[in-house]
C-alpha positions as a Markdown table, in Angstrom:
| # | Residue | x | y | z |
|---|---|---|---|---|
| 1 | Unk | 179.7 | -98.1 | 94.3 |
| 2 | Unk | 183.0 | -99.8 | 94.1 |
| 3 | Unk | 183.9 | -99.9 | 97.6 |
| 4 | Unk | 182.2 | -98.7 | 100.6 |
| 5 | Unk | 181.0 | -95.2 | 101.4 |
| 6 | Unk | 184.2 | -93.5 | 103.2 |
| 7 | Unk | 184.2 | -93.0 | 107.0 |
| 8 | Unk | 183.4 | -89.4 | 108.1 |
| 9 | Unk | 186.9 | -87.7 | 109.6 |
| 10 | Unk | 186.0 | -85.6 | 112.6 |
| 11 | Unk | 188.2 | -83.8 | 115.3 |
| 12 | Unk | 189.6 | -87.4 | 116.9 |
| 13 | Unk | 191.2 | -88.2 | 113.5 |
| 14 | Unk | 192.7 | -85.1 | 113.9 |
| 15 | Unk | 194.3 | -85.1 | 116.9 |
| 16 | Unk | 195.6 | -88.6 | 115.9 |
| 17 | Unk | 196.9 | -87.7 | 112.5 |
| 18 | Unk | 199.2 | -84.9 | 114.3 |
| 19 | Unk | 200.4 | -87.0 | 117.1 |
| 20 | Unk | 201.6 | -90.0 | 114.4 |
| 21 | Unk | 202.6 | -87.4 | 112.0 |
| 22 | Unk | 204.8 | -85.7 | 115.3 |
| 23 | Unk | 206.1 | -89.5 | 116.5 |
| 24 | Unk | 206.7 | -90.4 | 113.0 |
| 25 | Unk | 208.7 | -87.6 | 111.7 |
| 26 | Unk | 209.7 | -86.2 | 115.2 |
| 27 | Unk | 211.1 | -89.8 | 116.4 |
| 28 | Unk | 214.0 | -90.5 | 113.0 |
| 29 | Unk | 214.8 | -86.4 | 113.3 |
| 30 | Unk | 215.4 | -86.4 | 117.5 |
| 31 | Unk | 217.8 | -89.7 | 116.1 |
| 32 | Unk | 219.5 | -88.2 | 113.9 |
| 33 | Unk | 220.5 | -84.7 | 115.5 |
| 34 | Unk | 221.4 | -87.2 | 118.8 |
| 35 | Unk | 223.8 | -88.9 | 116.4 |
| 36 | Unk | 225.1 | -86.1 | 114.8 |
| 37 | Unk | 224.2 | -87.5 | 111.7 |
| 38 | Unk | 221.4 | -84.9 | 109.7 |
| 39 | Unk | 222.7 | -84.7 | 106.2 |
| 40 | Unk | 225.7 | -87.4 | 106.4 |
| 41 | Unk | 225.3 | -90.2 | 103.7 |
| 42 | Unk | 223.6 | -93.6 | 105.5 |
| 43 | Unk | 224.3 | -96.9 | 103.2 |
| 44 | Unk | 224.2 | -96.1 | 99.8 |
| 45 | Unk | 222.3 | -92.9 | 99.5 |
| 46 | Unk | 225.5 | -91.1 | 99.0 |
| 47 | Unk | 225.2 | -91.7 | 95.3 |
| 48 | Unk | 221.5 | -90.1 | 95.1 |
| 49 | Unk | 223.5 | -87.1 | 97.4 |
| 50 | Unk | 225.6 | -86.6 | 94.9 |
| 51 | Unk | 223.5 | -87.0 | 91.9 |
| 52 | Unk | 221.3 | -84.2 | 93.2 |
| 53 | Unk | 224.3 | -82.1 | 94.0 |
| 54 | Unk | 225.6 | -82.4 | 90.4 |
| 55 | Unk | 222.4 | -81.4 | 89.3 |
| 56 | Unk | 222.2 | -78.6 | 91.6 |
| 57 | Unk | 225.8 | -77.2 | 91.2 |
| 58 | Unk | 226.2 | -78.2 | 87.1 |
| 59 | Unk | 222.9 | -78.9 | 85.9 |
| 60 | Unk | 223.7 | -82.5 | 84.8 |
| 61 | Unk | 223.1 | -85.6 | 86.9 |
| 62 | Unk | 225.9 | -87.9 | 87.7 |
| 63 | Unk | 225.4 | -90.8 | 89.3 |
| 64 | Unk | 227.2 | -93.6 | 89.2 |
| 65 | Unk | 226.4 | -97.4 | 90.0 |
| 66 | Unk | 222.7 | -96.6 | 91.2 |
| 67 | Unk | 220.2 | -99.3 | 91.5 |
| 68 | Unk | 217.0 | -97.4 | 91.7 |
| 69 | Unk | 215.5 | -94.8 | 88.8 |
| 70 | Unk | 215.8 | -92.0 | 91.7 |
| 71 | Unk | 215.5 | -89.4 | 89.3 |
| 72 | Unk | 212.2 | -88.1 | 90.9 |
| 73 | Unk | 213.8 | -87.5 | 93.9 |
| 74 | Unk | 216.3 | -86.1 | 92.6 |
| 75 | Unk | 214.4 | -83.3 | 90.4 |
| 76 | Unk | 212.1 | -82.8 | 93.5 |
| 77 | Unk | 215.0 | -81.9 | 96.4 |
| 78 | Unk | 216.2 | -79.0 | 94.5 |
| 79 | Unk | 213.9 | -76.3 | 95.8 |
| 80 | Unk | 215.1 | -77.8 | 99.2 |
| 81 | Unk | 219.1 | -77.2 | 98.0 |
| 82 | Unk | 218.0 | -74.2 | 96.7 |
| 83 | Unk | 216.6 | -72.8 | 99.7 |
| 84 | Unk | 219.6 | -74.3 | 102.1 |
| 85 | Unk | 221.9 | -73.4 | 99.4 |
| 86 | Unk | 223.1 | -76.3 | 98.7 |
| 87 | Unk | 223.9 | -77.7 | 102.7 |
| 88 | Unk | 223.4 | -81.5 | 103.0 |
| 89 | Unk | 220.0 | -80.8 | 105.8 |
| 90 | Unk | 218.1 | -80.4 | 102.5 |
| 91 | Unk | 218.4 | -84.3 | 102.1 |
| 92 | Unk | 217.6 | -85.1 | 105.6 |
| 93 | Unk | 214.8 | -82.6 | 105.5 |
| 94 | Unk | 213.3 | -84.4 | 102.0 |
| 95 | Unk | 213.4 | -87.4 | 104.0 |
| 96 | Unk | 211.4 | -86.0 | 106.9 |
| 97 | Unk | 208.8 | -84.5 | 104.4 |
| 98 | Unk | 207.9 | -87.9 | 102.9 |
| 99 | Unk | 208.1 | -89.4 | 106.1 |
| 100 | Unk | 205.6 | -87.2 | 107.1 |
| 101 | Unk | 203.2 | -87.7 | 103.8 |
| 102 | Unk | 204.1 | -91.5 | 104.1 |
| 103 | Unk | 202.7 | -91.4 | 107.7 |
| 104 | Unk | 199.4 | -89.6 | 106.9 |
| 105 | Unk | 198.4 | -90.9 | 103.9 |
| 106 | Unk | 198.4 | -94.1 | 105.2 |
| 107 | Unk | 196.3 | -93.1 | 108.2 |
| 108 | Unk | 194.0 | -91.9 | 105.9 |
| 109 | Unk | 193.6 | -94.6 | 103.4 |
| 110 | Unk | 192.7 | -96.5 | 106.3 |
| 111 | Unk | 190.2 | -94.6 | 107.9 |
| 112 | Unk | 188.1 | -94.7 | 104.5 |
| 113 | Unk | 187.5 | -98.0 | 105.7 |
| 114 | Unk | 188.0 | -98.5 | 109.5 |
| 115 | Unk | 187.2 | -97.1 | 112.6 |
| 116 | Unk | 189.9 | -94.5 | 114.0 |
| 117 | Unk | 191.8 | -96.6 | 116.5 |
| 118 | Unk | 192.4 | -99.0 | 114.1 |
| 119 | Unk | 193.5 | -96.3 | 111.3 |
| 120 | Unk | 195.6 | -95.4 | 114.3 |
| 121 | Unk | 197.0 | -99.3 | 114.7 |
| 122 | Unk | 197.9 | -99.5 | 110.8 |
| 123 | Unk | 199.9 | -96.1 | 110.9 |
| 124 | Unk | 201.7 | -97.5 | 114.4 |
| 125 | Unk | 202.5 | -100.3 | 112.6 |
| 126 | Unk | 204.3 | -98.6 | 109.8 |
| 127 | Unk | 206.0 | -96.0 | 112.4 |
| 128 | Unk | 207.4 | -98.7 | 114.6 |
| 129 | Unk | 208.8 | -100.9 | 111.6 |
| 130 | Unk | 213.1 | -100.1 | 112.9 |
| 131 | Unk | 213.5 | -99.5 | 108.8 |
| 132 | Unk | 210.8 | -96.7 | 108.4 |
| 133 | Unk | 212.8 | -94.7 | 111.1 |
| 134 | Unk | 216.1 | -95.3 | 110.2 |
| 135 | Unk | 215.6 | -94.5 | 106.1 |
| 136 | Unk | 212.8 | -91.7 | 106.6 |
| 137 | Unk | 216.1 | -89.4 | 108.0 |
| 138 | Unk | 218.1 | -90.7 | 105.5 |
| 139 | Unk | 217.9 | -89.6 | 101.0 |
| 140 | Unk | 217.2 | -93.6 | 100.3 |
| 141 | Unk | 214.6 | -94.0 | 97.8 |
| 142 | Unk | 212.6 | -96.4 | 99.9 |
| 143 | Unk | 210.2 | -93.7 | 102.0 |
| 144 | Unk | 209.8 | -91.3 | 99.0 |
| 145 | Unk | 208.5 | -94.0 | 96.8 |
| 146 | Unk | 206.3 | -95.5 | 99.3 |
| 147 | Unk | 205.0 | -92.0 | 100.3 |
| 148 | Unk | 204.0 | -91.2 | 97.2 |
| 149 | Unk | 202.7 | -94.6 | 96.2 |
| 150 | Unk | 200.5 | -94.4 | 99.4 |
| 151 | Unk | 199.2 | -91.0 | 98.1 |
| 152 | Unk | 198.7 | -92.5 | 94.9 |
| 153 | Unk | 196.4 | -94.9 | 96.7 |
| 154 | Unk | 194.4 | -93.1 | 98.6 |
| 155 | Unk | 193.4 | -90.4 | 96.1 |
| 156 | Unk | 192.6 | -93.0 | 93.7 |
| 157 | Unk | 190.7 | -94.6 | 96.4 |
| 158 | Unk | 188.8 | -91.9 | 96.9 |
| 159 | Unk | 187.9 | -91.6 | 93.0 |
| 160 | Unk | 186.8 | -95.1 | 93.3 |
| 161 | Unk | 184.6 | -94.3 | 95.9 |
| 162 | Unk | 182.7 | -91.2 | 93.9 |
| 163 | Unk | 184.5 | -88.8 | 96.1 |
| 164 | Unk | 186.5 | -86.5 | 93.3 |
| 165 | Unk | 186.1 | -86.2 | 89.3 |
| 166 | Unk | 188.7 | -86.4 | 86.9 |
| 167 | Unk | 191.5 | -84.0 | 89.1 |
| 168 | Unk | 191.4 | -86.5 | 91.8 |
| 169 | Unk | 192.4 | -89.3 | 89.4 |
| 170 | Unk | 194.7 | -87.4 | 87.4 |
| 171 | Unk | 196.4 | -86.5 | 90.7 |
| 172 | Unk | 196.5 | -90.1 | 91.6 |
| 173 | Unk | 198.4 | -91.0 | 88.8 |
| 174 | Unk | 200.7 | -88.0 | 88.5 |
| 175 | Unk | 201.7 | -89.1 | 92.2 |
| 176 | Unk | 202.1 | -92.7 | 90.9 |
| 177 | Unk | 204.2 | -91.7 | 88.3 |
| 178 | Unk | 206.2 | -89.8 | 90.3 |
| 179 | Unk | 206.6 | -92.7 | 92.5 |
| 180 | Unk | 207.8 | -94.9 | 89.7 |
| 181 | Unk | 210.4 | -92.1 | 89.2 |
| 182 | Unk | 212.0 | -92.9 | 92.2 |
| 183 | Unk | 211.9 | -96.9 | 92.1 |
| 184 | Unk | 210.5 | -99.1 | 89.4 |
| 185 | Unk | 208.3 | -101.5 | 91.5 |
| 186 | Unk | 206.1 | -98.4 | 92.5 |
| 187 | Unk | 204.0 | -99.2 | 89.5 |
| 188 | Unk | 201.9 | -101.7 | 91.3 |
| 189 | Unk | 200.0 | -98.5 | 92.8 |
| 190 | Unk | 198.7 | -96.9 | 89.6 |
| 191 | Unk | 198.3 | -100.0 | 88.1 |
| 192 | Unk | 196.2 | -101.2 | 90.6 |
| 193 | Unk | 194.0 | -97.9 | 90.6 |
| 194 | Unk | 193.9 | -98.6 | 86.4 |
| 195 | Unk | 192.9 | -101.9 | 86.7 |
| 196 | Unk | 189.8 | -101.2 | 89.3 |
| 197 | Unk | 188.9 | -98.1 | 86.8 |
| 198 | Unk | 186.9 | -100.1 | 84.4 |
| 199 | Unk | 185.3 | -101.9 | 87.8 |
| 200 | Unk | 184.6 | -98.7 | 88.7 |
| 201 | Unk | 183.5 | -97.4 | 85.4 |
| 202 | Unk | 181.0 | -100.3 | 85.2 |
| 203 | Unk | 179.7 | -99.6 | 89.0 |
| 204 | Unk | 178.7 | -96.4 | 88.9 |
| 205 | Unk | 178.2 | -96.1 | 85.2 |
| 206 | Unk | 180.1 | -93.4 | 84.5 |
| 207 | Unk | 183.9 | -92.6 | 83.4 |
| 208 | Unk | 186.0 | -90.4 | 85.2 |
């Protein structure tokens, strides 16, 4: 094999994943309603806000002077407008979702290598960084893209590893590419699952 056999997940993992995922997501929301600020534009996410309400209310996207491709996130909070027709929570609610996949994804690329209290340290780690609570109740691109980059990561991961055929890879890529979608340097996630392909390919003497 590529890498090493994955670590069995079992009840303690669990129970760890929920409390990070409810400290994680819980912590930026319980700020945010204390502040009064769920849904209210934080630095320059305003311009992604109204982007996606453009789309939303027109059909067409206007967004002027952005600096990230954000058109991923943009396409994928419009079942969230929909369903809040069209109030602003929708964005701080996105936010909150891939705060949420950010957080467990990352817990569980771990844990295919390490022991649970040290998937537990990496994931504490990313929940106490001041930035990962401040932008995960917030429409930056920042948390999306890593969210989905981390996803990319660990389902790839787990291809490497022999654990899941084609789907799993093709679903590590599709959430790479989606990442990419919301800022350019998210490549380096399904390029780094490409690149070890042919490792992998070599290892266990098979393709996909």
């Amino acid at each position: 094999m590529v890498l090493d056999m994955p670590r069995p997940i079992g009840h303690p993992d669990l129970l760890a994943l929920a409390v990070l995922c409810l400290v994680g997501v819980g912590t930026p929301l319980w700020l945010s309603a204390a502040a009064g600020t769920i849904g209210v534009p934080s630095t320059d996410d305003w311009v992604y806000m109204r982007a996606a309400e453009s789309l939303f209310r027109t059909g067409s996207i206007d967004m002027p002077g952005h600096t990230a491709a954000a058109v991923g996130q943009i396409v994928m909070v419009q079942p969230l407008l929909w369903l809040s027709a069209g109030d602003p929570w929708a964005f701080t609610a996105f936010g909150l979702v891939m705060g949420l996949l950010g957080v467990a994804s990352s817990y569980l690329l771990a844990r295919r290598f390490v022991g649970t209290s040290s998937a537990v340290t990496v994931a504490l780690v990313l929940v106490a960084f001041p930035g990962f609570a401040r932008e995960t109740a917030s429409f930056m691109t920042d948390v999306p893209a890593f969210a989905l980059a981390m996803l990319c990561l660990l389902l790839g991961t787990r291809w490497l590893q022999g654990d899941g055929g084609r789907v799993t890879l093709a679903a590590s890529l599709a959430a790479g590419l989606l990442a990419v979608s919301i800022r350019e340097s998210a490549i380096a996630a399904p390029a780094a699952i490409l690149v070890a392909a042919p490792v992998a390919w070599l290892a266990m003497g098979r393709w996909l």
